[in-house]
N, C-alpha and C positions, 0 to 999 in steps of 0.2 A: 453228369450231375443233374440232366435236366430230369432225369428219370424220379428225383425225390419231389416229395412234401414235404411241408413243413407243420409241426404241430408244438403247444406250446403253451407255458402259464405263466407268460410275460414275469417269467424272472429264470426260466430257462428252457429250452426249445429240442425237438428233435426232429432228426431227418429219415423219413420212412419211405421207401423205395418200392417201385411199380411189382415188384416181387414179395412183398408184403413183411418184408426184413425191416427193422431199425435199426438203421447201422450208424449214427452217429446222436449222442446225448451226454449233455454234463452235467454234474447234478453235486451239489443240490443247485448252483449258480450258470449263467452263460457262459463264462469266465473257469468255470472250476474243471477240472480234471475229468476226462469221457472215461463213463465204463462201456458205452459202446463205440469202436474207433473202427468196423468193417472199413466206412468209408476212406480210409487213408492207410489201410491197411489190409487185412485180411478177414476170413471167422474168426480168426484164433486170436485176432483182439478185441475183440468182443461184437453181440449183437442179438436181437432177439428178434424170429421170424415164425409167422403166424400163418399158417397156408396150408390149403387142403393137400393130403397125405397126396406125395410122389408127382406134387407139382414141381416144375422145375422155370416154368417160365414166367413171364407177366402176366397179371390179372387181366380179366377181361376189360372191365372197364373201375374208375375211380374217380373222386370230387368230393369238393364238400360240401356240407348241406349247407345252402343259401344263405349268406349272411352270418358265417362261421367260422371256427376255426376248427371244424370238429370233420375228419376225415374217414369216407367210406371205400371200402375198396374190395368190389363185388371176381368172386370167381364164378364160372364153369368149364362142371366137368361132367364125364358120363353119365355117374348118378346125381346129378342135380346140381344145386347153385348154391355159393354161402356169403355172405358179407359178413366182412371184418371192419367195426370202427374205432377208431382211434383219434384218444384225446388226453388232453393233458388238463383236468381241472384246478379251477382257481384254486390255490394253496390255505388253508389254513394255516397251517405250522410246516405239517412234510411236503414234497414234492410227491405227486403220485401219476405211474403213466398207466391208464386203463384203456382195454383193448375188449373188446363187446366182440362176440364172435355168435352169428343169429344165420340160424337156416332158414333157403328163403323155397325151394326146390326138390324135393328128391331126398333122399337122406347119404349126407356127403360126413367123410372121416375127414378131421381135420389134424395136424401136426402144428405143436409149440416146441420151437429149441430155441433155449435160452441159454448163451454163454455170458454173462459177466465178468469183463476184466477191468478191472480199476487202474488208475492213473495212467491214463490213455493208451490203454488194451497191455500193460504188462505183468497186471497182478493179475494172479488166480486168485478169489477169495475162496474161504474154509465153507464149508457147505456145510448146513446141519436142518433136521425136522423140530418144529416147534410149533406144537397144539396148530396142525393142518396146513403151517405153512413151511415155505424153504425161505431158509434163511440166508445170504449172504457174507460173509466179515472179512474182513482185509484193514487192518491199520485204523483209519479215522472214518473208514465207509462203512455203510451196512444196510444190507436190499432187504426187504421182505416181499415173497413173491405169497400169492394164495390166488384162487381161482374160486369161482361160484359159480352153478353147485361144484364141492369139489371132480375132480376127474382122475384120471393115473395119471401120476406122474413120479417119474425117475432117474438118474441120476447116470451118465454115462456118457466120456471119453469128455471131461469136461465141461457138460452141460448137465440141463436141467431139461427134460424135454417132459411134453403131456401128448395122451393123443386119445379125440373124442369123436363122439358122431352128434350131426345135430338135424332136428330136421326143420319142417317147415315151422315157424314162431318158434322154436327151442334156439336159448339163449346159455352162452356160456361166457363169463367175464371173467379176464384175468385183472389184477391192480399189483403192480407193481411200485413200492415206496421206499425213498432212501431215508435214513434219518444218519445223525453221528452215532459211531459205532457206543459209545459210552452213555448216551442216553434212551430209555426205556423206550420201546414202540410207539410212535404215534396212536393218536386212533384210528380206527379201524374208516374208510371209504365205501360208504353205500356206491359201488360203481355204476349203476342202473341211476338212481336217483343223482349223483355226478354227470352220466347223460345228462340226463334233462337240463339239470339245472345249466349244462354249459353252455348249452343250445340257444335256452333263452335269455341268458345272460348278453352273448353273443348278437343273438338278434336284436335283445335292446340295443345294444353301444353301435350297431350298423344303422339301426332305425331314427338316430340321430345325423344323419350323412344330410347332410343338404342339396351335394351336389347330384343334379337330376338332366344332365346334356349327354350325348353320344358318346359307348363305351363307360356307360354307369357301373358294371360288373368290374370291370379292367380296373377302373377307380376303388373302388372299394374292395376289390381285392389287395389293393396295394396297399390301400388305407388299414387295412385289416394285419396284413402283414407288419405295415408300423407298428401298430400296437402290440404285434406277439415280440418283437424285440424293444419294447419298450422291459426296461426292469422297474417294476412297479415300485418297490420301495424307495425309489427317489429320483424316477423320471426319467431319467439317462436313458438313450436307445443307441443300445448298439450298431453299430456298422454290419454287421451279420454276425448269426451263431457258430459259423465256422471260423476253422483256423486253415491253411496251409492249401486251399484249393486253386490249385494252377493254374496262372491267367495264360502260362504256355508249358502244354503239355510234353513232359518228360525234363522241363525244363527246373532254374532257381526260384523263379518271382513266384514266392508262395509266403503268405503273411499271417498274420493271427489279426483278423479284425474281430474278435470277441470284445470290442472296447468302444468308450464313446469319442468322437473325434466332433471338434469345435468347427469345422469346415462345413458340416453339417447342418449348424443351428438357424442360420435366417432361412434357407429354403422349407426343412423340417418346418419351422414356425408357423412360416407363413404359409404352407401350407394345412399344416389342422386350422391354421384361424380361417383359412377360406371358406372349410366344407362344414365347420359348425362343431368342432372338436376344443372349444376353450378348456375345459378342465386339464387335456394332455399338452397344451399347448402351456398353462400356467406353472404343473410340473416340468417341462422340458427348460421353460424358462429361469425355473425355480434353482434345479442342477446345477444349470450354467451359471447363476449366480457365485452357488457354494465352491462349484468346481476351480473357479478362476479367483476366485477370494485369495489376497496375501500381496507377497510384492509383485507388483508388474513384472519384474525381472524372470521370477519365476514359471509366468503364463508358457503352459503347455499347449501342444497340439492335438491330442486326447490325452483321455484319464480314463479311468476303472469307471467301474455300473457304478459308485457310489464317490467316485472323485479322486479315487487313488491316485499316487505322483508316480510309483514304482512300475515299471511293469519290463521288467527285464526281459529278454530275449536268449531261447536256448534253443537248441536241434533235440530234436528227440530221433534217436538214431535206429530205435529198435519198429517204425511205423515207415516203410517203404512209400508211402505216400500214395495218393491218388493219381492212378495212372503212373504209375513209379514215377512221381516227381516228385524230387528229395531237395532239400531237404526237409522236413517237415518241421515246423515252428513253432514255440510257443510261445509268449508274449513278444512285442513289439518295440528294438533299439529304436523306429524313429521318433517316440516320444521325447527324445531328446533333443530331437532336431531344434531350430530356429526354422521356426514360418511364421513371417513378417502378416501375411493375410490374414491370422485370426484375430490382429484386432479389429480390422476390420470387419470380420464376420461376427465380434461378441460386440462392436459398439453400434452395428447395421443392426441384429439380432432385438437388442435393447431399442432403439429406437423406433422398431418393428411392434415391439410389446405396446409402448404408450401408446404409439398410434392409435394401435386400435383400441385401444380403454382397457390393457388389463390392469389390475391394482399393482401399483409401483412398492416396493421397497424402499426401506430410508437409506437402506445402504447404496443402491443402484450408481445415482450420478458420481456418489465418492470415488467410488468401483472404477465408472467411466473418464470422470479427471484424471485418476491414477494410472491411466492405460496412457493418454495422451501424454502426461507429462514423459513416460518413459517414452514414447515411441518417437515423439518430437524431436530429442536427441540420438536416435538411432536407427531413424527409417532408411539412413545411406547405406548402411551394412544388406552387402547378399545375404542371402539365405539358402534351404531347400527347398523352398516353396512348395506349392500348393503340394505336387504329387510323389515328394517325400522322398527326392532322388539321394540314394547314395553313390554320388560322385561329387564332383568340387561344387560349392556353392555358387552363385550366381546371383547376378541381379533382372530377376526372375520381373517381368512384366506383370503379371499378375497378383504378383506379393504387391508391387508401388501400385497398381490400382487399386487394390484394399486396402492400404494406407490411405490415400485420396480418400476413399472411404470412411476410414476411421475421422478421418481430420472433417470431414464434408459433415457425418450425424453428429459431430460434437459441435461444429459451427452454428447449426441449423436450431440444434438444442438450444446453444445459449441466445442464440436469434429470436426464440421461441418465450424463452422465460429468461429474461435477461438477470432477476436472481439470483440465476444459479448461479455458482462461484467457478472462476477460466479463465483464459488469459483469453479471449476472442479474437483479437488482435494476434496474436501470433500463432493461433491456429488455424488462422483466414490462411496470413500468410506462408505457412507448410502448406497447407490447401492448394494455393496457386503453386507455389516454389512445384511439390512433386505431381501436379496435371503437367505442368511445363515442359520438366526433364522426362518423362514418360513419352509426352511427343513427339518431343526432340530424340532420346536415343531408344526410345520403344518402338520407333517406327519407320518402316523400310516406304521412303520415298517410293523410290523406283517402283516399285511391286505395289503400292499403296496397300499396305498391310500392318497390321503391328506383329510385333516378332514374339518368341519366346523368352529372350531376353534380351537385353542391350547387347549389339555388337551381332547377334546370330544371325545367321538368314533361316534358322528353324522357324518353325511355328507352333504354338500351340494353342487347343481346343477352350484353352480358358479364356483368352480372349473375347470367345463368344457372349460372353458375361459384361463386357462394355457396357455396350447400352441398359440389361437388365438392371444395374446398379447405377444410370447415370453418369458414367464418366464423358461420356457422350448424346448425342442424343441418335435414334435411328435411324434418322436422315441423312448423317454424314456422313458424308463421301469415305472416311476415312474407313467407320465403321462397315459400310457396306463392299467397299473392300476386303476387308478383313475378313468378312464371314463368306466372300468368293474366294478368298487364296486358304482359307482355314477348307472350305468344301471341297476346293479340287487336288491339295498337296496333302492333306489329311484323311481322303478316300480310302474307306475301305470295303470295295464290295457295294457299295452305296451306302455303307454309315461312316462313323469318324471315329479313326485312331486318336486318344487325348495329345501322342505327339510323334515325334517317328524315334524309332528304337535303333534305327538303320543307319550308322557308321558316325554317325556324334558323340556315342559314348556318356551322354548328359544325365543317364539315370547311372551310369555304373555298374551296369549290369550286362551281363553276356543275352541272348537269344530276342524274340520277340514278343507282343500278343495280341491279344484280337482287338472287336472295335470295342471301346468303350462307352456303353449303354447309358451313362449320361449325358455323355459329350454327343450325344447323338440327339439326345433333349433338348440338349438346348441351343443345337441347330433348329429343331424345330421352330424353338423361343424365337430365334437371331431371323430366321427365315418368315416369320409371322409379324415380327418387330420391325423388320423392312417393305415390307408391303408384299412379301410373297407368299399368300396366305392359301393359297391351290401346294404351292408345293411343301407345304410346313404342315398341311392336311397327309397327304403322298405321306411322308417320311414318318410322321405320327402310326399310321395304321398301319406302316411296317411296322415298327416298335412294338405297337402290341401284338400284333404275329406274332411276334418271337418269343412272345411267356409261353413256359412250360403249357399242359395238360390240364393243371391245376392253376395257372394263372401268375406265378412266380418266374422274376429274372434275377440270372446274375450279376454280377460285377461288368462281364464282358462277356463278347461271343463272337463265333467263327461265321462270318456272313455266308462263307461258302457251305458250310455244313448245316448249319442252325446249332452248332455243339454251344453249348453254356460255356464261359469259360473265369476263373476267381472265384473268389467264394459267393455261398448262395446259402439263402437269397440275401442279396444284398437293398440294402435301406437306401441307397444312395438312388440306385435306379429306378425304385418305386418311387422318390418323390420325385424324381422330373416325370415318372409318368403324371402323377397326378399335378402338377403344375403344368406341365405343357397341354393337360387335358383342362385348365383352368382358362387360359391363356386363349388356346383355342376357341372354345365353347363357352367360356363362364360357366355359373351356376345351371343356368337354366337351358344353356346348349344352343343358346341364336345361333342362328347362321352370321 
């Protein structure tokens, strides 16, 4: 998977491969059903690849232009050289994917084959000609394809294919547009002038980055990336655009992270408020207001791009999966779970906003009393905690330190503006009551560590988050244990596993998977928070080794391979880049 890019009009994204194919896109949403599904499948469920006639391998070289989202990906071949760019611009109304094919060399034939399958590569849509363009239809879908100037283009073994010559400055653009099958054609996309305008679009919204210390590229490709899985109509950023990508290959653990997850929001936060991103940071906060509004009882652990509660879980039987690991997934059962941690991440999140002076809502503190009062009475209940295991619940270390949490910004609050309405008193006291019992059964004496849960001798990588949130401070012994027994029992290759998969049975899940690229952040964090700041340098500038070509990480990876491994790219591990590139460096990169 390292082998893709990402390209995208922050309301839905696709993955285009060093072979000049687009094998994965959902349309018109992140969320919606792929008419190209190569990636997790085959051609023959769908994909569209753009590449000079009787290439069979990877491009020469590929990137994208500075400060963009807009992707170049140059060939040669005997007769000369061709770039293909590829972008997805900002939406009016339709979604449209446009692909610039410009000769730069020699006069080179180039080959378009276009399969469209609908509802993630099982429909054939009806093919028909309409005033110069190819049309798509299937059910509620409907593609128009056109090219400029038009080219040949024909119709054979289930595709759509063209084939042109270009030479040097000769330009040919394809636009590809979904609209509902039941309403009239959009308008028409100048795709030339769609370059442009994306480019500098794009460069505006970079040219606002504050941050200017070591690996400013790294940074702001991540930061870039945030924003292409942000869904603009109302802030939510996805977890990544895929669904089902194997954290172990040939293996189960394959999920649908096309959704927003709450575990996300203070780091996401506070990371755009560091680099000078308040507008996506007031939307992100804006979400999570609407998202988590109603009874407390109800607070989920994600919701949909727009706040959805539903997001049911099915196999899709007829998609072999990525690296034939099946089953492949569509929406996500652990929405239902119980994880104790996100109030503490939505009342940490909030507390994060005033801080730094965004304009508050009048619902806000309500919101926040309403959380406390339920949690008050049921912060004793296990959970699944943080990493959504399906196996028996637990009393998960990390869920009672977000609780501490919750209980610590609502204290601090009404310490703050003693106005507001709370019981202070008996929130102090949950405050102390669960730092107490965390130390007492969260924590392995002997080993001077804290565990994974009460009673384990496991461990896990969330611990490292101690000190980040305060439960501690970085000096304690206890703490700086913790981040030696989490480094040497959690090793993997020289990064860290979030926990071990290895004969505990704690996720419920059969096989294993690589290291997890956040938990590897925030060793950084835990290693710079202890005064080890040589070796939290060391571990950082492996981390960024390991982004792709184009500057994109996954979920996790194979230390030993450098293989990507879970879905990509994922949100989670571009912000501990860009935090622990905070943390490190600051703004301006002192030493």
């Amino acid at each position: 998977m390292e082998d893709y890019a990402l390209i995208g009009d922050e309301q839905t994204a696709a993955l285009v491969g060093t072979d000049g194919s687009v094998d994965w896109l959902c349309l018109p949403r992140f969320d919606s059903a792929a008419c190209f599904a190569k990636l997790l499948g085959d051609e023959d469920n769908g994909h569209w690849r753009i590449a000079p006639a009787g290439a069979t391998g990877r491009c020469a070289r590929r990137g994208y232009r500075p400060g963009t989202l807009v992707l170049d990906t140059e060939w040669e071949t005997d007769e000369g050289a061709v770039r293909v760019t590829d972008l997805m611009p900002q939406r009016d109304r339709a979604p449209d994917l446009v692909r610039v094919v410009e000769g730069l060399r020699g006069r080179v034939t180039v080959r378009s084959t276009l399969r469209l399958r609908f509802d993630y590569g099982s429909i054939v849509p009806w093919m028909r000609k309409s005033g110069g363009h190819r049309v798509a239809t299937a059910g509620p879908d409907s593609v128009w394809l056109r090219s400029e100037p038009p080219v040949r283009t024909w119709g054979e073994d289930f595709g759509t294919h063209s084939e042109f010559t270009v030479g040097p400055g000769e330009r040919v653009a394809f636009v590809l547009t979904w609209h509902p099958s039941h309403e009239p054609r959009p308008p028409l996309t100048n795709p030339f002038q769609a370059l442009r305008a994306s480019v500098d679009d794009w460069q505006a919204w970079t040219a606002r980055c504050t941050y200017q210390g070591p690996h400013r590229e790294a940074v702001l490709r991540s930061l870039i990336t945030l924003k292409a899985l942000t869904y603009k109509p109302t802030g939510g950023v996805v977890a990544a655009p895929t669904t089902s990508l194997p954290e172990d290959p040939g293996g189960v653990r394959n999920w649908d992270y096309r959704y927003c997850w709450l575990r996300d929001s203070t780091l996401t936060l506070g990371a755009l408020l560091a680099v000078g991103y308040e507008e996506e940071a007031v939307a992100w906060r804006d979400w999570l207001l609407r998202a988590v509004a109603g009874d407390p009882a109800d607070l989920q652990i994600m919701y949909g791009l727009a706040g959805e509660r539903r997001l049911p879980e099915m196999e899709v039987p007829w998609l072999t999966g990525f690296a034939a690991s099946a089953p492949v997934r569509i929406g996500n059962d652990a929405v239902d779970q119980l994880q104790l941690d996100v109030y503490g991440e939505v009342l940490d999140s909030l507390r994060l906003a005033r801080h730094e002076g965004l304009e508050t809502r009048p619902d806000m503190w309500g919101l926040e009393s309403a959380l406390m009062e339920w949690l008050i009475d049921r912060w004793r209940q296990p959970d699944e905690g943080l990493w959504e295991v399906r196996g028996e619940r637990q009393q998960f270390v990390h869920s009672k330190v977000m609780v501490w949490v919750a209980a610590d910004r609502a204290v601090r609050a009404l310490e703050a503006k003693p106005e507001l309405d709370g019981d202070l008193d008996a929130w102090r006291a949950m405050r102390d009551e669960v730092h107490r019992e965390v130390c007492e059964r969260g924590y392995d004496t002997a080993r001077n560590t804290f565990t994974q849960y009460y009673g384990s001798q496991d461990l896990d990588a969330s611990a490292l988050l101690i000190p980040r949130v305060g439960f501690l401070p970085p000096d304690d012994p206890r703490v700086i244990g913790t981040v030696d027994a989490v480094r040497a029992e959690l090793d993997h290759g020289g990064l860290l596993r979030r926990y071990s998969t290895e004969g505990t049975g704690v996720d419920g899940l059969p096989g294993g998977e690589g290291a997890f690229l956040v938990c590897s952040f925030w060793l950084v964090d835990a290693l710079h928070m202890t005064g080890r700041t040589r070796e939290a340098r060391e571990l950082f500038e492996r981390l960024v080794s390991l982004t792709n070509d184009v500057g994109l990480l996954a979920e996790e990876c194979d230390p030993g391979t450098g293989r990507h491994l879970g879905n990509f790219p994922q949100a989670f591990s571009h912000i501990g880049l860009v935090n622990s590139a905070l943390a490190l460096f600051g703004n301006g990169g002192a030493p």
